[in-house]
KELUM-872432 format. One line per field, with one value per residue: residue number from 1; residue in one letter; chain; x, y negated, z negated of N, C-alpha, C in turn. Coordinates in pm, whole numbers, padded with zeros to 5 digits. Layout:
<nodes>
resi <- NUM_...
resn <- A_...
chain <- A_...
npx <- X_...
npy <- Y_...
npz <- Z_...
capx <- X_...
capy <- Y_...
capz <- Z_...
cpx <- X_...
cpy <- Y_...
cpz <- Z_...
</nodes>
This chain:
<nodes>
resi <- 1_2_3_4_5_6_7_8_9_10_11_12_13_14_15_16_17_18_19_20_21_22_23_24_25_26_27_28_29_30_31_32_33_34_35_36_37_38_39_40_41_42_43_44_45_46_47_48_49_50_51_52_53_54_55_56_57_58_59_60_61_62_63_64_65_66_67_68_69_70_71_72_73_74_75_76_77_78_79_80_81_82_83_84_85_86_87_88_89_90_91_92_93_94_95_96_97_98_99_100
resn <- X_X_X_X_X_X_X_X_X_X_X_X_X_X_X_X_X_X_X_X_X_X_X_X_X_X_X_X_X_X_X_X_X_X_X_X_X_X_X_X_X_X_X_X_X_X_X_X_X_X_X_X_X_X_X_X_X_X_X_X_X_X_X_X_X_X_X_X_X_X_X_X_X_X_X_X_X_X_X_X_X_X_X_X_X_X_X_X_X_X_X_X_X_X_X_X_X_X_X_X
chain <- A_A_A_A_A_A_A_A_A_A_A_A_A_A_A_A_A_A_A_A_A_A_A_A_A_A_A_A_A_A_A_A_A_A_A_A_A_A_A_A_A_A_A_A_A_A_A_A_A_A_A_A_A_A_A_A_A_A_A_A_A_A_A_A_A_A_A_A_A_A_A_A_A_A_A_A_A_A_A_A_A_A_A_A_A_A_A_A_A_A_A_A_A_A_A_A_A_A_A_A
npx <- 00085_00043_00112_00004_00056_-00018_00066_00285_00445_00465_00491_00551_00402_00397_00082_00017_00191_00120_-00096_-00433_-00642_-00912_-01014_-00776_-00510_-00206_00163_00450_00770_00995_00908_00831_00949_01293_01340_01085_00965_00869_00914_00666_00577_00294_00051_-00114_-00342_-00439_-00725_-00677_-00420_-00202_00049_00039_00267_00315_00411_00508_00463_00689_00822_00984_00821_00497_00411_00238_00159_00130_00056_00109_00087_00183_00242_00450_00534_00316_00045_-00060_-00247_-00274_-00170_-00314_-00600_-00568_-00503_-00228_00131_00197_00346_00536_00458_00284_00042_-00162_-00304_-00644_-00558_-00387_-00376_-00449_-00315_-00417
npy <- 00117_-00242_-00564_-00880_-01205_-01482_-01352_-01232_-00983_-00888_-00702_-00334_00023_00335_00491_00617_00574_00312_00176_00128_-00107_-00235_-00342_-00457_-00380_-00250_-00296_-00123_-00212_-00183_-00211_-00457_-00730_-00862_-01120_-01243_-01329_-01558_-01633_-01802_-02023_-01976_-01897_-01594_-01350_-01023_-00844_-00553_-00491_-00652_-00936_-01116_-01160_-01407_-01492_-01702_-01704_-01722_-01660_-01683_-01884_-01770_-01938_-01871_-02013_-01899_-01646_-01383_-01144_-00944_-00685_-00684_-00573_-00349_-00277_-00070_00185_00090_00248_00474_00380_00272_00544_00552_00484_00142_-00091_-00352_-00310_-00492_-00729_-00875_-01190_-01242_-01439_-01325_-01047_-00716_-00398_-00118
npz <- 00000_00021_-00084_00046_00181_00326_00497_00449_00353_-00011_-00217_-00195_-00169_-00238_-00200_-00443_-00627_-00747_-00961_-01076_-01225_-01392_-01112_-01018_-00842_-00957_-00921_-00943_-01016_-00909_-00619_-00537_-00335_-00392_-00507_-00481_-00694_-00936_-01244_-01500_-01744_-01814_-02029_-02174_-02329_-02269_-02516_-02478_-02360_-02421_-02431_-02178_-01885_-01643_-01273_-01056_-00678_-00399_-00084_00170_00288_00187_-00057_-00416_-00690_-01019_-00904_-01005_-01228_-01478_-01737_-01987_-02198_-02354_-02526_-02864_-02764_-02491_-02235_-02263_-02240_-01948_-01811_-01780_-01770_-01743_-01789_-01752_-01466_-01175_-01086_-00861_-00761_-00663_-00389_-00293_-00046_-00094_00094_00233
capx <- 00000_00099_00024_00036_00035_00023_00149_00453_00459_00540_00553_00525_00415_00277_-00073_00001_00274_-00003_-00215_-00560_-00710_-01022_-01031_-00653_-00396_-00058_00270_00588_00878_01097_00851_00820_01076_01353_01319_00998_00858_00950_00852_00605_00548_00144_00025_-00249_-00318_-00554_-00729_-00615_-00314_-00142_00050_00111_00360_00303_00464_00483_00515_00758_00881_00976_00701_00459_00366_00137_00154_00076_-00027_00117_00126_00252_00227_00562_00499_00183_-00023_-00083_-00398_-00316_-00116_-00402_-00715_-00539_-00447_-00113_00240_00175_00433_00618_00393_00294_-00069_-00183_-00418_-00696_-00566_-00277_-00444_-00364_-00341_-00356
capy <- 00000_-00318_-00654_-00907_-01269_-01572_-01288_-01219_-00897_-00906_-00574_-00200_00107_00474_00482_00716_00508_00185_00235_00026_-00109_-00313_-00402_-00527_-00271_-00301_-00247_-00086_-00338_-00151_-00247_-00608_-00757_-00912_-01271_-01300_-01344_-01647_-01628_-01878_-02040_-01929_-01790_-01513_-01241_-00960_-00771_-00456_-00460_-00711_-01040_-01092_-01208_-01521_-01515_-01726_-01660_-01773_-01587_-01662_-01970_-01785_-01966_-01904_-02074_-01808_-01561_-01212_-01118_-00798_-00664_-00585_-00469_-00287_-00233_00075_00264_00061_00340_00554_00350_00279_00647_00550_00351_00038_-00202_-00404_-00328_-00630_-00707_-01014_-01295_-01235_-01494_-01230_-00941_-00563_-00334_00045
capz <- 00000_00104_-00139_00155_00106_00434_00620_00418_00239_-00111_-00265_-00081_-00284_-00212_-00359_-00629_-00736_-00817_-01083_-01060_-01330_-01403_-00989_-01023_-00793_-01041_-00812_-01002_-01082_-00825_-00484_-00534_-00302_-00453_-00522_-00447_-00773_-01035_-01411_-01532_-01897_-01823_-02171_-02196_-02373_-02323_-02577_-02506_-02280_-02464_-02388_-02008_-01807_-01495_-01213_-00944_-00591_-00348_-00035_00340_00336_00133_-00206_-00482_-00851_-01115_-00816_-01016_-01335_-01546_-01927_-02012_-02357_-02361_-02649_-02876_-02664_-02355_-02145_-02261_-02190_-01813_-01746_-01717_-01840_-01621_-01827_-01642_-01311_-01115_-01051_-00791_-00775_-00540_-00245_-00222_00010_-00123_00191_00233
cpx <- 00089_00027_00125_-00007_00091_00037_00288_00460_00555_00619_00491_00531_00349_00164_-00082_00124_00196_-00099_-00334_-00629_-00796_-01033_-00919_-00572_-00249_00063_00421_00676_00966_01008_00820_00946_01163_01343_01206_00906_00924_00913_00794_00558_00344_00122_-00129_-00244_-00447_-00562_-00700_-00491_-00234_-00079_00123_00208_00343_00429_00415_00525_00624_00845_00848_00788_00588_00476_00240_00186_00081_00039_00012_00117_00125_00241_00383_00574_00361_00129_-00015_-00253_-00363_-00315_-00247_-00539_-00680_-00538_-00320_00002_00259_00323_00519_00561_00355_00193_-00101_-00320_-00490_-00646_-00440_-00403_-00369_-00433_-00358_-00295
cpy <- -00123_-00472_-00772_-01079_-01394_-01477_-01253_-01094_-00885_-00803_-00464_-00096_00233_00423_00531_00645_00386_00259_00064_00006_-00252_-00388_-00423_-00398_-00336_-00226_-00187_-00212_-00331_-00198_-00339_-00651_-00843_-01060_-01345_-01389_-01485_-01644_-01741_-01887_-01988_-01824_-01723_-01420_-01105_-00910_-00622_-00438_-00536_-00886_-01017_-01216_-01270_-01496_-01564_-01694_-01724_-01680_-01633_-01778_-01987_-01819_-01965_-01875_-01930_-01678_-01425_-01203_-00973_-00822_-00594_-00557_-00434_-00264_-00105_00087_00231_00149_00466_00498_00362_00407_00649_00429_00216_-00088_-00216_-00404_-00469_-00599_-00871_-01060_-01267_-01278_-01389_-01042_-00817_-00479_-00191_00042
cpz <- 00000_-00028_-00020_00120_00207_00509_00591_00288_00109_-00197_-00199_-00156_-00182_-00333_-00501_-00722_-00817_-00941_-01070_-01185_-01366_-01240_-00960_-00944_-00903_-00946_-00888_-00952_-00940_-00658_-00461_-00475_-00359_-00433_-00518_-00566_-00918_-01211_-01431_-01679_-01933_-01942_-02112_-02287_-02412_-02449_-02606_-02438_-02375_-02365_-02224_-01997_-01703_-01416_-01095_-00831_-00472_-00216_00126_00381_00230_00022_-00293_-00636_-00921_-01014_-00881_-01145_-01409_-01721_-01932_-02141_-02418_-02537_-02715_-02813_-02529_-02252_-02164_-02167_-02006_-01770_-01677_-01779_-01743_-01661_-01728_-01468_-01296_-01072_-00979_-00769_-00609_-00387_-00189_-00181_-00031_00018_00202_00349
</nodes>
């Protein structure tokens, strides 16, 4: 799968490597292309995943402010409730298109 973004692919996964959760596709750390992604001071913090991680986007033209964000220290239950250890995956803001 393909998270695609202006026309400038950002990160590239097999399906079974993503894990989906609440509508959101999350992309492993390792298929996000390098540089693409910037860290952002954006606070949140779900209730069960824990506190997330902003990133903005930046790559070959495309840009989008806050467009990804990741849990890199998951909660206790989270890896359960998901069906899976997602920390650190990378999940994107609607205007970025996820492809199969």
């Amino acid at each position: 799968m393909k998270a695609v973004l202006d026309g400038v692919v950002i990160a590239e996964a097999d399906r079974e490597d993503l894990i989906s959760i609440e509508g959101n596709w999350y992309f492993p750390p390792s298929s996000i292309r390098e540089g693409a992604l910037t860290k952002t001071p954006t606070p949140y913090t779900c209730p069960w995943k824990g506190a997330a991680q902003y990133w903005s986007i930046a790559l070959e033209g495309a840009e989008l402010t806050d467009g990804a964000w990741s849990y890199p220290d998951l909660l206790p239950g989270a890896v359960e409730k998901a069906g899976g250890d997602f920390a650190g995956f990378v999940a994107f803001d609607r205007k970025v298109s996820v492809q199969d």
